[in-house]
C-alpha positions, 0 to 999 in steps of 0.5 A: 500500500502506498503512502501508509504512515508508521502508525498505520502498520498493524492495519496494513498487515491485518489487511494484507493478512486478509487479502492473502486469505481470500486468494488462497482460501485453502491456508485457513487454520484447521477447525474454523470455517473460511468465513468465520476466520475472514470474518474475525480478521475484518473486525479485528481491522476495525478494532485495531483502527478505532484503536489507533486513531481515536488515540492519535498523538499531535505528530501523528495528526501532523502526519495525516495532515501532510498526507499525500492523498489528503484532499486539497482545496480544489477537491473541495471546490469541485465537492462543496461548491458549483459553479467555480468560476476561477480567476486569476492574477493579481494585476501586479505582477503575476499569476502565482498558482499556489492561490486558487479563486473565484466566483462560486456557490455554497448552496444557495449563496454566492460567495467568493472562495480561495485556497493554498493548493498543493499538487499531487505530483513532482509536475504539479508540485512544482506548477503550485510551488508545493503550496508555498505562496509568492506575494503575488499569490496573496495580492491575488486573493487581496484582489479577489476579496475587495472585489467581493466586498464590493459586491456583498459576496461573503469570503470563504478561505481553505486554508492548507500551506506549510508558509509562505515561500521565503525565497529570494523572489519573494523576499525582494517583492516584499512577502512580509508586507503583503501578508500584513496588508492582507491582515488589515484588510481582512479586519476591515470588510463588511461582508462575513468571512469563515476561513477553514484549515483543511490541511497545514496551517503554517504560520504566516503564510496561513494567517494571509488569507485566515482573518475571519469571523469563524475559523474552523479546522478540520479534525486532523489538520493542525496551525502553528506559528512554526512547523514541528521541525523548525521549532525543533530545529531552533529549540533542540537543535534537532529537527528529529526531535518534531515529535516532541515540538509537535506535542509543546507547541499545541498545534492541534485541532482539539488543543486550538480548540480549547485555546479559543484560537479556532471555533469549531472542528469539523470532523473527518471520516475514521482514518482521516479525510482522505479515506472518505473525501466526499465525506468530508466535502460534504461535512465540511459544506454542511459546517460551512453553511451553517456558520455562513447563516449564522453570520449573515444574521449580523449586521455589518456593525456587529459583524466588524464588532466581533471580529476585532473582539475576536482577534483583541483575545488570541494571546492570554498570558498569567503572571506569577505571584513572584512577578506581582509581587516584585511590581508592587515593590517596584510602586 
């Protein structure tokens, strides 16, 4: 089986053991029927898999978040929404196909939409820059959002990129600044925004186009400041040592959850998302849809009221006694 991550070993092996039975029937063990033994081997399948994934550590969910079957944006587009009207180039300086959007339906609502999108193959890959944006690419969907909040469209974002391209190219046409500009303005638009973390959420590059009303992240995806192996790298001068990252720096869905960084976990089929993919779609555009009727009751006012709330709260912090109690001296 191609592409089966280390903790998904013993199911591989359970399947493989069963595929070997059905070929050649006459191997099953004396004293219990052919049927009864694939039988017992198939829950024992479902046993070991319910297992495995309802116990998943942060850099296990890592992995299936990088999965290379995992579906990306324009799976979704194709699933979700209808009638994807793709545009393109950010009137600037180029086309940066690592940014997908346009015009499409969610339902009965109209909306513009736009995603990271990475590729499947090296060809493709190479074609979407492994969904690492150039600054073109977040210009582009800068573009694409005044034009729907010129037009009364609510913003939808999927989100799935590692960051940002920090190359050269990128740096001299001023990365840094187009992010920043796509925070602003992302906290200005008075049409709704949900913004969805279907795959990576990787620092900046994902924040470029994840300023919204409601950010949702799908069960196994994950948002971090730091990839587990930078982070690694930079504090354990390891990047083997990801693992251990992973689990310090609270990237996933659950942890975010109850950090108050995302709102809701839209949840994937046993196994993760790419097991099931119309599954998912459709769990995702049911969340989707329930969010967007939901901030379409607010008016603009208390829209924009909400989202400055909402940022205004990310980043907690507790003093310690000791630190009181110098201040007080200090007064």
């Amino acid at each position: 089986m191609k592409h089966q991550l280390d903790f998904e070993k013993p199911i591989i092996e359970l399947q493989w053991k069963l595929e070997e039975l059905k070929k050649h029937p006459e191997t099953h063990s004396i004293g219990i029927s052919f049927e009864e033994e694939c039988a017992a081997i198939e829950k024992k399948i479902d046993e070991t898999r319910k297992q495995i994934f309802s116990n998943l550590t942060p850099w296990q969910r890592v992995q299936l978040a990088r999965h290379p079957k995992r579906p990306f944006t324009l799976d979704y587009l194709k699933l979700a929404f209808s009638d994807f009207q793709e545009l393109h180039g950010d009137r600037l300086y180029a086309e940066d196909r690592a940014i997908v959007g346009g015009f499409a339906k969610l339902g009965d609502h109209k909306v513009m939409v736009m995603g990271t999108q990475k590729g499947r193959d090296t060809k493709e890959n190479i074609l979407r820059n492994f969904g690492s944006a150039h600054p073109e690419g977040y210009r582009k969907a800068l573009r694409l959002m005044q034009m729907a909040d010129k037009f009364g469209l609510p913003i939808i974002t999927l989100i799935d990129t590692a960051g940002a391209y920090p190359g050269i190219g990128a740096e001299e046409r001023h990365i840094a600044e187009a992010i920043a500009v796509n925070l602003r303005e992302m906290m200005l638009f008075n049409v709704p925004i949900i913004g969805a973390v279907i795959g990576e959420g990787g620092s900046g590059g994902a924040l470029g186009i994840g300023v919204a009303d409601r950010v949702l992240i799908l069960e196994n995806a994950y948002y971090s400041v730091i990839s587990p192996e930078g982070c690694a790298a930079i504090l354990w001068k390891d990047r083997a040592a990801a693992p251990k990252a992973a689990e310090s720096l609270k990237i996933t869905a659950k942890h975010l959850f109850d950090l108050k960084l995302v709102d809701e976990i839209v949840p994937e089929p046993l196994g993760g998302a790419h097991n099931d993919v119309a599954e998912t779609a459709a769990t995702l555009k049911s969340v989707l849809l329930k969010n967007l009727a939901e901030l379409k009751n607010l008016n603009t006012t208390e829209l924009l009221k909400l989202r400055y709330k909402k940022f205004r709260s990310h980043g907690h912090y507790v003093e310690g006694q000791v630190a009181i109690e110098q201040q007080v001296n200090v007064a």
